[in-house]
N, C-alpha and C positions, 0 to 999 in steps of 0.2 A: 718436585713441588706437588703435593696435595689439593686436589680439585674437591671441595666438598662445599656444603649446603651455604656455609657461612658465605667462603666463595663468592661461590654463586651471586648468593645474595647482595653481597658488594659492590660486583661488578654489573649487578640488573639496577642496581642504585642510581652507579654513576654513568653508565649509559644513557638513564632516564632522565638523570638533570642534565646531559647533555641535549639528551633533544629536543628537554624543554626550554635549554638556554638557546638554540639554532634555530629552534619553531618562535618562539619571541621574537628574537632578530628579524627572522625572516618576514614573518607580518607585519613589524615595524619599517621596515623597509618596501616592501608592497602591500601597507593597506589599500593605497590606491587602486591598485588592477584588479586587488579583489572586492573593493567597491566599482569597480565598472564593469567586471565580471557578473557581477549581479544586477546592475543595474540596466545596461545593453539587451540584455535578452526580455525581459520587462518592458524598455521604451520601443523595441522594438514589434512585441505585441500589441504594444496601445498606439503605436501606430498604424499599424494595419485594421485594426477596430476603426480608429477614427478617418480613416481614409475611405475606409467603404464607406461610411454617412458620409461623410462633410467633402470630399477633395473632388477634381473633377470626372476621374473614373468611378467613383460612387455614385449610388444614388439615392435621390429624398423626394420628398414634395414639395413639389414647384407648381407657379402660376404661369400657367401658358397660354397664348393665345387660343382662345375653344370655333374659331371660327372661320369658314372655310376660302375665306377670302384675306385681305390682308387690313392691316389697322390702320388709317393712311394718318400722320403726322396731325396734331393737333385736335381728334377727334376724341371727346371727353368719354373716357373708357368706361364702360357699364358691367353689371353681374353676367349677363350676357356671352359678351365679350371675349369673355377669361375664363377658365376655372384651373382647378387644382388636377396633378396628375404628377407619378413617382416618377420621376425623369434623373437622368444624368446631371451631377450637379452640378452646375456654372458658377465661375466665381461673380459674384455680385448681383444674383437670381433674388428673387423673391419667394416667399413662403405660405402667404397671407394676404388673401383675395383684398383685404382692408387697406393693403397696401397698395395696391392697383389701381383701385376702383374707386374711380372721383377723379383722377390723375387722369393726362395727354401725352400719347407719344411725341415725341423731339423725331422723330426721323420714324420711316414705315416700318409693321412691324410682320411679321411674315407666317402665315399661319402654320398654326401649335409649335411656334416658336417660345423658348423659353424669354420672361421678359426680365430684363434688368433694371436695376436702380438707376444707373445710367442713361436710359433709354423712354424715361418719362419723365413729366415734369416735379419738380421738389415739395411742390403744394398742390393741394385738390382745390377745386376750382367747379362750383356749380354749374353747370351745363345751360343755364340759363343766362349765364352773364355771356356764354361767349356764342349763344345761338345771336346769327344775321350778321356777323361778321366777317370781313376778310382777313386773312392773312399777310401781310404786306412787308417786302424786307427792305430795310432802308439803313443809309452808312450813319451813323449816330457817334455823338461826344457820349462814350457810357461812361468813362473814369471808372470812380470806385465800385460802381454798380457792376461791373462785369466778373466779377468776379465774389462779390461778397455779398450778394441779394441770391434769394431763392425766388425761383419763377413757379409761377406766375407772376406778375407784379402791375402793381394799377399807377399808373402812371401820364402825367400831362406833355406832352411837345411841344419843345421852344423850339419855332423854327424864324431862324433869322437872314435875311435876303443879304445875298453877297451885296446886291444893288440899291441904289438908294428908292427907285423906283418900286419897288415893292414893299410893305409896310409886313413887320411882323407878324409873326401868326404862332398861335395857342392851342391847341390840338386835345383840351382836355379829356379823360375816363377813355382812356386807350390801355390795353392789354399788353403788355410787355410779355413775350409766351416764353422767348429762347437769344440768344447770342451767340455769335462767331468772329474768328477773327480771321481775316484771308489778306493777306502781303502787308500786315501792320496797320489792316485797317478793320476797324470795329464795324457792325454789323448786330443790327435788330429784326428780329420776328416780333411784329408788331399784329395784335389783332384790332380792328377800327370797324367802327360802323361805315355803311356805307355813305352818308351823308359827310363823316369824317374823310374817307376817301377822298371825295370831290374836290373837297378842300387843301388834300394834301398835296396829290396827284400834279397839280400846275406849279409845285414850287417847291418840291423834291429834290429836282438836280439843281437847284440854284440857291438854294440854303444852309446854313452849319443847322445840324438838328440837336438839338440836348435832351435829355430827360429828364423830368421833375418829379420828385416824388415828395407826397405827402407825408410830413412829421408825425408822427401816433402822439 
């Protein structure tokens, strides 16, 4: 048999529409690996990009306590207070001094500790409404209020005497700061004047208490 150009030529033909018939196939059959192929090594870079900003071995600019002592519960946070510094990022951290400041810690806060959304109150609250008051915790009816009201909240106290000998009491423009709940029983941080106090103080543990709050 004669090996010549035509040949050749024939057989480079049909080789080539074979390989272009088995390279079809084949891609038809794993477009997918070679779309994740591609795709893997991509999410896996923009991963690590966004992990050093945003995750918690990263870091950004957060609001931390700037003061060398601690923020004690309830003390209406100032410029002062806090400032801005690139820290390790925490999940649920703050960013924006605006977001601090006007706001009360719920619990102490520990200095150039980073603050969380968790860890203050949900509303700002003028520092003049809650200057002269107390803090005062008391077992209360919250219902719907425990969980679906943002604190601060201005709110009246119905307190009603288990006994017939005691007559009702009304406890108006009292501070609702914070809630808890310990063995299924509800529980309020209440801020009061102290004239309010006086008043509460004798009929505390012998009362249901409720909350009343005003319709906008």
């Amino acid at each position: 048999m004669q090996v010549g150009p035509p040949t050749i030529q024939t057989y480079a033909s049909t080789v080539l529409k074979q390989y272009r018939k088995l390279s079809n196939s084949w891609v038809r059959r794993h477009w997918f690996d070679v779309m994740l192929l591609c795709i893997l090594p991509t999410g896996w870079l923009l991963f690590r990009y966004v992990s050093r900003q945003n995750f918690p071995h990263g870091e950004s600019t957060q609001v931390v306590v700037s003061s060398q002592s601690e923020l004690p519960p309830f003390k209406i946070i100032n410029s002062s207070d806090v400032a801005l510094k690139k820290v390790k990022t925490v999940a649920g951290s703050l960013s924006k001094l605006d977001e601090v400041v006007g706001h009360y810690p719920v619990q102490e806060l520990s200095p150039k500790a980073v603050i969380k959304s968790d860890q203050i109150s949900a509303k700002k609250i003028d520092s003049r409404e809650l200057a002269g008051r107390q803090a005062v915790v008391i077992p209360v009816r919250l219902g719907p209020l425990a969980g679906a009201s943002k604190f601060p909240l201005r709110v009246s106290l119905l307190l009603s005497p288990r006994t017939a000998e005691t007559k009702p009491l009304i406890i108006p423009d009292a501070y609702l700061l914070a809630t808890s709940e310990v063995n299924g029983a509800s529980y309020a941080i209440m801020a009061v004047t102290a004239e309010q106090m006086k008043s509460l103080v004798p009929v505390i543990g012998t009362s249901d208490i409720t909350l009343s709050v005003a319709v906008p």
